[in-house]
Each structure stands twice: as structure tokens, then as C-alpha cells.
C-alpha positions as CSV (number, residue, x, y, z in Angstrom):
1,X,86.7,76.2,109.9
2,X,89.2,79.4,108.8
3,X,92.2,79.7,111.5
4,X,91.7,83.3,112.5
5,X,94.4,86.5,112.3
6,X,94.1,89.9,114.4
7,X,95.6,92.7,113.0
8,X,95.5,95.6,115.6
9,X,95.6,99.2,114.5
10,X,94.8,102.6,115.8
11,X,92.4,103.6,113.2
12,X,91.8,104.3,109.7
13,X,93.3,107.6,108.9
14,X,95.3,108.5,106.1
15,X,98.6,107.0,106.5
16,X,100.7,103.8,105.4
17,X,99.9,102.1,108.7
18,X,96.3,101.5,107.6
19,X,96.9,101.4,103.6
20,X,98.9,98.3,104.3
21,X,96.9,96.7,107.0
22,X,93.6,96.6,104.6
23,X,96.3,95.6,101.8
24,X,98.1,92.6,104.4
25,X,94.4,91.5,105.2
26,X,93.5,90.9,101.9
27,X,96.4,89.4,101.2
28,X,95.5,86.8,104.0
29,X,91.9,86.3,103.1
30,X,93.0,85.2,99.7
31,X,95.4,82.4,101.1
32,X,92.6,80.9,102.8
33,X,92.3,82.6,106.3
34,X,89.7,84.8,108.2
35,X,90.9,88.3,109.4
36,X,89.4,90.9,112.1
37,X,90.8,94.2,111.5
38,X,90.8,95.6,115.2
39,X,90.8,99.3,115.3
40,X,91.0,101.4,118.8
41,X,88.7,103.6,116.8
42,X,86.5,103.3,113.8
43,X,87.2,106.7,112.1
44,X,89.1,108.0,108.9
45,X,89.3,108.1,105.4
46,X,89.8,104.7,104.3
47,X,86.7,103.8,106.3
48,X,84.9,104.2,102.6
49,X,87.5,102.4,100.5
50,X,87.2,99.3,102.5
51,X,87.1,95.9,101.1
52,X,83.7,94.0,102.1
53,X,85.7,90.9,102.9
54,X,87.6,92.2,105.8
55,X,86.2,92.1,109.0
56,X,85.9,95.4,111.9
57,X,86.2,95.2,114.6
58,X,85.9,98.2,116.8
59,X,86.8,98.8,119.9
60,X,85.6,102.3,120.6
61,X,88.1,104.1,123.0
62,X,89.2,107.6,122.5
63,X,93.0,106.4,123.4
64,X,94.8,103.0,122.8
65,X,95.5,103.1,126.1
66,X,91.9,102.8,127.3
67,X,91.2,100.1,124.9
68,X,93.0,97.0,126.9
69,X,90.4,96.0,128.4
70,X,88.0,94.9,125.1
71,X,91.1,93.8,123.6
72,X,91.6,91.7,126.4
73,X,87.8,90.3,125.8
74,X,88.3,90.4,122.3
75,X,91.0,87.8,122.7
76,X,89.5,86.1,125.1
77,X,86.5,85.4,123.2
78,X,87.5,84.9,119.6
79,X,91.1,83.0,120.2
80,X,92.8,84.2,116.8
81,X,95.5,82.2,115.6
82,X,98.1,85.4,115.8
83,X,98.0,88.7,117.1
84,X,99.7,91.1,114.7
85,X,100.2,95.2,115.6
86,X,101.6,98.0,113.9
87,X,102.7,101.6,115.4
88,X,104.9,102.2,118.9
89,X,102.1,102.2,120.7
90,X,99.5,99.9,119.9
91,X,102.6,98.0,119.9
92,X,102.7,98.1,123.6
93,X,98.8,97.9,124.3
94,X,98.7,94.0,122.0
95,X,102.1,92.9,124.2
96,X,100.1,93.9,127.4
97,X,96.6,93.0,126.0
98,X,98.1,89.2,125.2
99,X,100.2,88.7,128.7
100,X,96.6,89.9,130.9
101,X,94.2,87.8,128.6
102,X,96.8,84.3,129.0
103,X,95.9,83.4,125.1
104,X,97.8,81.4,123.5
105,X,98.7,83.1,120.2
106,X,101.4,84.5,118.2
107,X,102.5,87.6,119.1
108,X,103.8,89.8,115.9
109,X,104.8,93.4,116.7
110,X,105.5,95.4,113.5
111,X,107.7,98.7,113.5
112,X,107.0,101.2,110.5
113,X,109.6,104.0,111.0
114,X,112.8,104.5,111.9
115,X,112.4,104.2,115.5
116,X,115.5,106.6,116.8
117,X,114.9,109.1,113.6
118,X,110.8,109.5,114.8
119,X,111.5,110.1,118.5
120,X,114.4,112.5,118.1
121,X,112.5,114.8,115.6
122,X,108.9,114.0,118.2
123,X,107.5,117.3,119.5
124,X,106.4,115.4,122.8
125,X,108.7,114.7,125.8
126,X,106.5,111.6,126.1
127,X,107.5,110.4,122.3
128,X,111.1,111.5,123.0
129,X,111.8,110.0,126.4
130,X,108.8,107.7,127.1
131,X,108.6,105.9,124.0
132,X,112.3,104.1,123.6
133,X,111.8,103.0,127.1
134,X,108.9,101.5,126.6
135,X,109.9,100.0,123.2
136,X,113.6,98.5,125.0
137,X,111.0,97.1,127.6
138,X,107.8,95.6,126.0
139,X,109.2,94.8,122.4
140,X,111.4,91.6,123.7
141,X,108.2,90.2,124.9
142,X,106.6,89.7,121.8
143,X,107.2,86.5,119.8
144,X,107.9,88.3,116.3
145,X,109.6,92.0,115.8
146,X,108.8,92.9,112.3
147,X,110.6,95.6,110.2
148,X,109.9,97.0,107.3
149,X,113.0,97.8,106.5
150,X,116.9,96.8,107.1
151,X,117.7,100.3,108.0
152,X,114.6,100.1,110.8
153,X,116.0,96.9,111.8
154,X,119.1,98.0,112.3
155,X,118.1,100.5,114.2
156,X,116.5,98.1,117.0
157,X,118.6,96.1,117.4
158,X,121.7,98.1,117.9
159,X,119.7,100.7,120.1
160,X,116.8,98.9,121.3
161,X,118.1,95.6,122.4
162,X,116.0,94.1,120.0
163,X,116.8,90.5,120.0
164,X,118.0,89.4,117.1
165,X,116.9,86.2,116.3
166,X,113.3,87.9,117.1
167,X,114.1,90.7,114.5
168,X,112.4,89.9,110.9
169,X,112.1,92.1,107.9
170,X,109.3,92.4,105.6
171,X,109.0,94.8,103.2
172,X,105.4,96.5,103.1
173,X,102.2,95.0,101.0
174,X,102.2,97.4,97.8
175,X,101.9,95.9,94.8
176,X,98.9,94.0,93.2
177,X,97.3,94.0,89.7
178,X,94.5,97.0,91.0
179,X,97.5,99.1,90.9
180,X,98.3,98.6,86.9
181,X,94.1,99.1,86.6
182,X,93.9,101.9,88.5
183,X,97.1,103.9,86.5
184,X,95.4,104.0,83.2
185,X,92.7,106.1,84.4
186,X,92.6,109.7,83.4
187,X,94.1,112.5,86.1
188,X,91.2,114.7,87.2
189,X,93.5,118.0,86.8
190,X,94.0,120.6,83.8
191,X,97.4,120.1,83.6
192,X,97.7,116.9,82.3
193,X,96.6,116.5,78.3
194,X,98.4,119.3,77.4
195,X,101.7,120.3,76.7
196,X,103.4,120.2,80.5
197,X,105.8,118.4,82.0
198,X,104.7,116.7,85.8
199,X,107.0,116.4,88.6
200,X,104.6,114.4,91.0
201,X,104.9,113.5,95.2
202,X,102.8,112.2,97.6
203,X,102.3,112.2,101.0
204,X,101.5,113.4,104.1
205,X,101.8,117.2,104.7
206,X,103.8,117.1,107.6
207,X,107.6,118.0,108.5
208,X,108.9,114.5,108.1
209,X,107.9,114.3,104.3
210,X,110.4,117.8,104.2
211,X,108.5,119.1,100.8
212,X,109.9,122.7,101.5
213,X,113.2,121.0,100.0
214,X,111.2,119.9,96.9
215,X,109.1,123.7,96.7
216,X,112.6,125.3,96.6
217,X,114.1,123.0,94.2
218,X,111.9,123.6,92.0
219,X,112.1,127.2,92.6
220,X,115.5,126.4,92.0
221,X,114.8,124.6,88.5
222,X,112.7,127.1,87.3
223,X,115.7,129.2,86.6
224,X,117.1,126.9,84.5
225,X,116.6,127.7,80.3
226,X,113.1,125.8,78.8
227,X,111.3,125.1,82.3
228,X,108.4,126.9,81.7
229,X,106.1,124.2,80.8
230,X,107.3,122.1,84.0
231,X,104.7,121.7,87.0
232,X,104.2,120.7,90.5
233,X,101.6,118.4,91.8
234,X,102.0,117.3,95.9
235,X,99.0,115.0,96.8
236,X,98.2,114.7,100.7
237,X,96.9,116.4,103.6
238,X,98.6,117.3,106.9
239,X,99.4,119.9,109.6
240,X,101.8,121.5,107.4
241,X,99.5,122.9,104.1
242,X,99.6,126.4,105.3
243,X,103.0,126.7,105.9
244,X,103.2,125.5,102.8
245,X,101.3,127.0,100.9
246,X,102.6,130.6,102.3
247,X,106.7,129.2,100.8
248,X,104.2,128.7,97.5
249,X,103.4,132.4,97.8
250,X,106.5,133.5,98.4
251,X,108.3,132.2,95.9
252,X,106.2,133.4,92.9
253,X,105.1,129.9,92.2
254,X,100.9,129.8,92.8
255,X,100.6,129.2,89.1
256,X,102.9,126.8,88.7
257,X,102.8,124.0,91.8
258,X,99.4,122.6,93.3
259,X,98.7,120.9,96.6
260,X,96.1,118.8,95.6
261,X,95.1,116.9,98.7
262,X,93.9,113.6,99.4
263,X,92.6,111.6,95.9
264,X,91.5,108.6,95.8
265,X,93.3,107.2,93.0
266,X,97.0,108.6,93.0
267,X,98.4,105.9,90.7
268,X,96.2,107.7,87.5
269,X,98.5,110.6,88.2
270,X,102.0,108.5,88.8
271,X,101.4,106.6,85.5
272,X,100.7,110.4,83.7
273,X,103.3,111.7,85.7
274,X,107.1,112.4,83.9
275,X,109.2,112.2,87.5
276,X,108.6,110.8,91.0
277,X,110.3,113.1,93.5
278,X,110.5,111.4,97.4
279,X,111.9,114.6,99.7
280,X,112.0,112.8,103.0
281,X,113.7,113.3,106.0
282,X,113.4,109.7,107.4
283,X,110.8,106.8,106.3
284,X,110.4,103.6,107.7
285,X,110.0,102.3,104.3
286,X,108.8,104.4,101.3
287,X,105.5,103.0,100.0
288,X,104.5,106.1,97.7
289,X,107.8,105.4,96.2
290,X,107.1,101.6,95.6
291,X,103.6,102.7,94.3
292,X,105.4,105.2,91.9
293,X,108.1,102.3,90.2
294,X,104.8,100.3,89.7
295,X,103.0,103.1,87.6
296,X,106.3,102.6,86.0
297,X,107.9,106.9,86.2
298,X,111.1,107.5,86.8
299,X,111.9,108.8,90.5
300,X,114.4,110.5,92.8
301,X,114.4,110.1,96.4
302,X,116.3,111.6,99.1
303,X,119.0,109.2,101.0
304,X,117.2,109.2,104.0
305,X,116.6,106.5,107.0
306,X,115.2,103.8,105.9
307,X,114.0,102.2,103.5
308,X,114.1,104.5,99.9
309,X,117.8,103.2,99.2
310,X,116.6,99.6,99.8
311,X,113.9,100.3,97.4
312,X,115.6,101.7,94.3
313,X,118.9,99.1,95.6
314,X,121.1,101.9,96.1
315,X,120.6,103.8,92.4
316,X,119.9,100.8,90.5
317,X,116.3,101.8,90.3
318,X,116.2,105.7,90.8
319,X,118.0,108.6,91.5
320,X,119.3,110.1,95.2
321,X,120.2,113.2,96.5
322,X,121.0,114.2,100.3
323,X,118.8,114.7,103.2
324,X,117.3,119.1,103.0
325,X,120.2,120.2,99.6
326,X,117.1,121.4,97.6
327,X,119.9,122.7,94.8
328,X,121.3,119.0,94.2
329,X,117.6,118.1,94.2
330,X,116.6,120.6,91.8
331,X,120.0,119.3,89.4
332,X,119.0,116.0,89.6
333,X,115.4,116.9,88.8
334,X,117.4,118.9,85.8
335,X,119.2,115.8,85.0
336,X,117.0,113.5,85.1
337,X,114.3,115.4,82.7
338,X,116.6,116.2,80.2
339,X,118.9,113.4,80.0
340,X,118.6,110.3,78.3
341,X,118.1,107.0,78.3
342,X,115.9,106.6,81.3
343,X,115.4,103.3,82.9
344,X,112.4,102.0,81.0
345,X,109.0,101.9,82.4
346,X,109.5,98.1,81.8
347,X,111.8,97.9,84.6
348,X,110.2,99.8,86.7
349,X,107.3,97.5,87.2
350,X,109.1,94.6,87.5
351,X,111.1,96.5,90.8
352,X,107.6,97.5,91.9
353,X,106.1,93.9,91.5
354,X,109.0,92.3,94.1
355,X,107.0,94.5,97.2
356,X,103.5,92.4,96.0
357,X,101.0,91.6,98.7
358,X,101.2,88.1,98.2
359,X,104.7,88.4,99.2
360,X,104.3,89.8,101.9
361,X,101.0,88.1,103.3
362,X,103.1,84.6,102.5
363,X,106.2,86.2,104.7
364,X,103.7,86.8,107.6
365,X,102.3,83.6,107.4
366,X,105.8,82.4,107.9
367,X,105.9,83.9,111.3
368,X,102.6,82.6,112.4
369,X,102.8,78.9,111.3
370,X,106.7,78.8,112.5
């Protein structure tokens, strides 16, 4: 009989939190073990894109709050081997699920953002205030705190009180051979085939990813001699499309950059794609830009906490500018078009390849056998 994992999320919307849960769950089915995927709510859009193999389980509750209770039956009942949670608060719903049900299981907690970045930029009081009390509070409990990312570990343990010989890092689940598939199918937009040059993101629309930086640096590179041909593709959704679609408007650029919205296979536009361009104003970790060294394009990334700088090693692998300076962006967009040699699409990969979901299934599987 299969030892069992849990993996406990809030649902299946957009977002990296799910993305590398169905990516970590495969990952563990193919080294032999059986997975529930335990969602506080069966809805979103990788509910279509998943896997047969993994398991659902859903618990059905409006808030992760109200959904304690089943997981509390859930773990009563089906005993997994380990427990493992991702985002602040389903976080602190699987540390308070495990103490009421008294299973005996590893714990593993998993933080995706830069914990003191997210809450200070959090509309809510309750994100703001609420949530790092909660996190200095509950997070000790658990057996495992997983980061993905030495910047987000840092970050708990000098102002969380993160234990630190609880604190792990491992890097998110990107990388498998679907990926180099996937890229060599054709873009489904008129731009590519003829004579343009791409600059590609994409992410969530929202005011963390910061592409107002990237609309006005390219603004900003339009001016520049033999641009013309040069075009802008952002794929994602989120809160902020009007917004930006208005600093589109104003800037005379409608014909010129395209918020595409969600596709379902991004990599056939990184690997047609001439530059990857990451305009964040904090990550936890960066996984488009992971995806976009795989696909094997050049990219440039803002110096932001945490994560981007770990994955390009500080330059070796890409270009950074500063956090919001849309005019070094837009020269280093410049510079980066029109200058070579470029590190080779060769090289790329191989960076890309190091975040594989093997890796990172293995590193996990570490924690739970320990």
C-alpha cells in the first residue's frame, strides 16, 4: 500500500500557489506515493488542466477558516503520511487542523512570498497587522517551514522568529520535459511570423507584478532610433487590466503592446519570444521567470525581494535593473536587444533545468522521511 501526502491549498485559481502544487503532486506520484490535493474550494482555472492522477479533494467552504472542521475529519479518516500547506493562511488552518485532529503526521508549512514585503504593501488592516502575528505565533508549531527562497527565508527568521533549524529552502517545481514540448508550438497571435521584435511578460495583473514600469519603458524605448518593429505582449489577468489598459491609451501605444490574458500555453510564446522582461515589486520566487530561461530567451528582471536574483545568480543568467526606474529598464531593454553576444539559449535551459520537479518533489520527500 502507497504511504499517502496531503497537500492543502485554497483553490485552483490562477496563481503560482496552485501551478506548483499540481506540479509538486506529480512530482510525488511519480516517485511512488499517493497524493490528495485538498482544496478549501473546488473552483478556478486550472480545475481543466488537471492531471487525472492527482487526487481532489474538496472541502467546500466559502473561507479557509470555516473549513477546519472537514480538514480535521479529513485527517482523521485518511491518516496521510505528511501534511503539506502553502499560503499565510491556510498555513494557519493545517497547524490548527493537525493539533485538534491529534494525527500523527508531518507538518510542512510552505511560505511563497516575501512575508514583510506582502503585508506592508496589503490593502487590509487584517493582512497588515493580523497576519505577522499570527505567522510569529502558529508558524513555530509546525514541524517544517519551507521557503522558496533565501531572501523569504531570511525574512522569517530575522522578523518572524522563525526557528532556524525549522527553516528549509526549496526552490519551486518548474521545470520538466512538457515545458521543452510545449515551447515549439506555434503562438496563436499575428505578431509573431513576421518581421517584429517580442518583448514578452507574464503574470498576474495586479500592483505587485508593477507592469506600469514595463508600459513606460517601453514608451520610453520607443523613442529610441529603429524600434518600430518592437512589440509588447503581457499574458495574465487581474484587478489591474483597466488601469492598465487606460496608461496603454495614454501613451499612444494601443497598436503596439497587447494584454493578452490568460493562455494556456505561455511557453509557445517564451520560446518565440526575443526578451523576457520580470517588472516586479517583490516575489517570493519568480517562476514565470524560471519558465522563461527554460524556453531558453534572454531576460531582465527587476532586483526585487526575493527570489529573481537567486534565479539568474545575481547577473550570471540575466539582466537587472532597480525596483519602479522604468528609464534603466527601458536601457537595458535597449541594450540587451541590440548588443551582442547574448547568453546562448543553450545555457539558458540548463539554468532552467536546476528548478526541475523532481528536484523539488525529492527535497520534500526529505522533510517527510527525516
Amino acid at each position: 500500500m502507497k504511504e499517502l501526502i496531503t497537500l492543502y491549498i485554497p483553490s485552483l485559481n490562477l496563481g503560482g500557489i496552485a501551478k506548483n502544487t499540481i506540479r509538486l503532486a506529480k512530482g510525488l506520484i511519480a516517485m511512488g506515493y499517493d497524493v490528495d490535493v485538498v482544496v478549501v474550494n473546488y473552483k478556478g482555472e486550472y480545475v481543466k488542466d488537471l492531471p487525472s492522477e492527482i487526487n481532489i479533494v474538496n472541502l467546500n467552504s466559502k473561507k479557509a477558516m470555516f473549513s477546519i472542521p472537514k480538514l480535521v475529519s479529513y485527517l482523521r479518516r485518511k491518516r496521510p503520511k505528511a501534511l503539506i500547506s502553502a499560503n499565510d493562511y491556510t498555513n494557519i488552518i493545517a497547524i490548527i487542523a493537525k493539533k485538534l485532529s491529534a494525527v500523527k503526521c508531518k507538518l510542512i508549512i510552505s511560505v511563497r512570498t516575501n512575508v514583510t514585503t506582502h503585508c506592508k504593501n496589503a490593502k487590509s488592516i487584517k493582512e497588515r497587522l493580523l497576519v505577522p502575528l499570527l505567522i510569529k505565533k502558529a508558524y513555530p508549531l509546525s514541524d517544517y517551514i519551507v521557503s522558496v527562497s533565501k531572501g523569504v527565508q531570511e525574512d522569517l527568521v530575522s522578523n518572524f522568529n522563525i526557528p532556524e533549524n525549522k527553516s528549509v529552502v526549496i526552490y519551486n517545481p518548474i521545470f520538466d520535459e512538457s515545458i521543452l514540448e510545449k515551447k515549439l508550438e506555434e503562438p496563436n497571435h499575428i505578431w509573431f511570423g513576421k518581421a517584429n521584435t517580442i518583448l514578452l511578460s507574464a503574470g498576474r495583473l495586479t500592483q505587485q507584478k508593477d507592469y506600469p514600469t514595463l508600459i513606460k519603458a517601453f514608451a520610453e524605448f520607443r523613442k529610441t532610433e529603429n524600434s518600430k518593429s518592437v512589440k509588447l505582449i503581457i499574458l495574465g489577468e487581474g484587478p489591474e487590466r483597466d488601469n492598465l489598459q487606460k496608461l496603454i491609451n495614454k501613451l499612444n501605444l494601443t497598436g503596439d503592446v497587447d494584454l493578452l490574458g490568460y493562455v494556456s500555453n505561455p511557453y509557445s510564446y517564451m520560446g518565440k519570444a526575443d526578451l523576457f522582461v520580470l517588472p516586479s515589486k517583490w516575489e517570493g520566487f519568480g517562476n514565470v521567470l524560471v519558465e522563461a530561461l527554460s524556453c531558453g530567451v534572454n531576460v531582465i528582471t527587476t532586483n526585487c525581494p526575493s527570489g529573481p536574483m537567486e534565479i539568474i545568480n545575481y547577473g550570471e543568467f540575466g539582466t537587472f535593473v532597480p525596483v519602479g526606474d522604468y528609464k534603466k529598464m527601458s536601457d537595458k531593454i535597449k541594450d540587451t536587444l541590440n548588443n551582442s553576444p547574448k547568453i546562448s539559449a543553450e545555457t539558458l535551459v540548463k539554468r532552467g533545468k536546476e528548478f526541475s520537479i523532481s528536484k523539488t518533489a525529492s527535497e520534500y520527500l526529505e522533510l517527510v522521511n527525516g
